[in-house]
BATIKE-245683 format. One record per residue: residue number from 1; residue in one letter; chain; x, y, z of N, C-alpha, C in turn. Coordinates in steps of 0.05 Angstrom, whole numbers. Example, Ala and Ser with C-alpha at 12.3 -4.5 7.8 and 13.67 -1.06 7.14 Angstrom:
<atoms>
resi, resn, chain, n_X, n_Y, n_Z, ca_X, ca_Y, ca_Z, c_X, c_Y, c_Z
1, A, A, 264, -114, 156, 246, -90, 156, 264, -66, 156
2, S, A, 257, -45, 142, 273, -21, 143, 258, 1, 157
</atoms>
This chain:
<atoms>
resi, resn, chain, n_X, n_Y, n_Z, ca_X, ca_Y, ca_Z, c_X, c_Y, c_Z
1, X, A, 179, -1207, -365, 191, -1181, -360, 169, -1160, -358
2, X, A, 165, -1147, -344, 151, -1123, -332, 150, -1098, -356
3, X, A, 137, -1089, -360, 126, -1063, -370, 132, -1036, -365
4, X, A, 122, -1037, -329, 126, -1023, -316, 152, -1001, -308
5, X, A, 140, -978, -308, 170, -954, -308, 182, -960, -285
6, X, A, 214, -962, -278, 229, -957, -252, 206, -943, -235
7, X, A, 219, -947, -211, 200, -928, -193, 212, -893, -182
8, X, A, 243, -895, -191, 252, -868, -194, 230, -851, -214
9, X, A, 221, -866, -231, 207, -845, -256, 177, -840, -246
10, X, A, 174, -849, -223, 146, -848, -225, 137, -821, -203
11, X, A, 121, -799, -211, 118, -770, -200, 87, -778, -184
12, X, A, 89, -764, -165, 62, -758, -153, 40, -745, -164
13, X, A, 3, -751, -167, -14, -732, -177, -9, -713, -178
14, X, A, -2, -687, -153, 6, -668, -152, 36, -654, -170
15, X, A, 52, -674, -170, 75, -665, -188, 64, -661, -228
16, X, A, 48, -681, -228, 40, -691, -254, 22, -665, -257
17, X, A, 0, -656, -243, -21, -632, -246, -2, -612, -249
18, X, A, 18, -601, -234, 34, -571, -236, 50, -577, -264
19, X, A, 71, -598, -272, 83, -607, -298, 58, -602, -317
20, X, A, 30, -608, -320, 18, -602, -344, 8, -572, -340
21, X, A, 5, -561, -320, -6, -530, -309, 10, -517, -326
22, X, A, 46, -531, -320, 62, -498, -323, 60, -502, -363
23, X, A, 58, -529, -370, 61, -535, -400, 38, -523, -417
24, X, A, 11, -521, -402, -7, -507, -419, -17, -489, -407
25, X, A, 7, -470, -391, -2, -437, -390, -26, -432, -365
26, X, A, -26, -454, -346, -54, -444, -328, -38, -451, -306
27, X, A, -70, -457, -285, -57, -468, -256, -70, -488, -245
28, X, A, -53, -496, -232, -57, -530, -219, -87, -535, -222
29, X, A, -102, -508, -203, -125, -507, -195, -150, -509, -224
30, X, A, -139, -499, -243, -158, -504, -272, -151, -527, -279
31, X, A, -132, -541, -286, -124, -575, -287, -136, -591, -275
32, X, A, -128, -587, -249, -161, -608, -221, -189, -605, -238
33, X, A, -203, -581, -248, -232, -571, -251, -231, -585, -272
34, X, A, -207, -586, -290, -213, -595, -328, -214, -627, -319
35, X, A, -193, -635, -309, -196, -664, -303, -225, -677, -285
36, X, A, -235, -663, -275, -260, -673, -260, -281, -671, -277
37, X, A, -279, -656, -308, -304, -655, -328, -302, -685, -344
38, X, A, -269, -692, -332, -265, -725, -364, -281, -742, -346
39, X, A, -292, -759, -368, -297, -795, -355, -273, -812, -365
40, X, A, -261, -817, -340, -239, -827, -340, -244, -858, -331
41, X, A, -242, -873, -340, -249, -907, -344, -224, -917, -329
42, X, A, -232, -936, -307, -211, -947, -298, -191, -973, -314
43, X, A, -169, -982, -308, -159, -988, -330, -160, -1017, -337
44, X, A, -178, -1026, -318, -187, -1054, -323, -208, -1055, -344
45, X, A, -226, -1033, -347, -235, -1035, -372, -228, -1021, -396
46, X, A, -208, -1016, -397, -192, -1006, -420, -184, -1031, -436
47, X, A, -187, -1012, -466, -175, -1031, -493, -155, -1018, -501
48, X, A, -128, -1034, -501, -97, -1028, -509, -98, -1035, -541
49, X, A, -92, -1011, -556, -93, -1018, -594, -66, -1007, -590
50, X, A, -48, -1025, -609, -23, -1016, -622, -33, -1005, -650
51, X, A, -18, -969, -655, -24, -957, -679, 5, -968, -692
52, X, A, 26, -981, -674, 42, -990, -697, 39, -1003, -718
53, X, A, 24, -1026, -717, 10, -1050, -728, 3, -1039, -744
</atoms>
């Protein structure tokens, strides 16, 4: 069984950048600038920890 969200749920970069813009008070355009300061690791090398456990 899949993980993965429906594909109704799934928003475009651009929908996802304006949804966090309008949530923390700025604009699209400072979200793009903040996000281009992270090192953002692709997700093949990511480590998945359950804090349930």
């Amino acid at each position: 069984m899949s993980r993965e969200p429906p594909d109704a749920d799934i928003i475009s970069d651009e929908e996802l950048t304006e949804l966090l813009a309008d949530a923390e008070g700025t604009t699209p355009e400072e979200i793009e600038r903040s996000a281009a300061t992270l090192e953002i690791v692709p997700r093949e090398r990511t480590t998945i920890v359950d804090i349930d456990a």
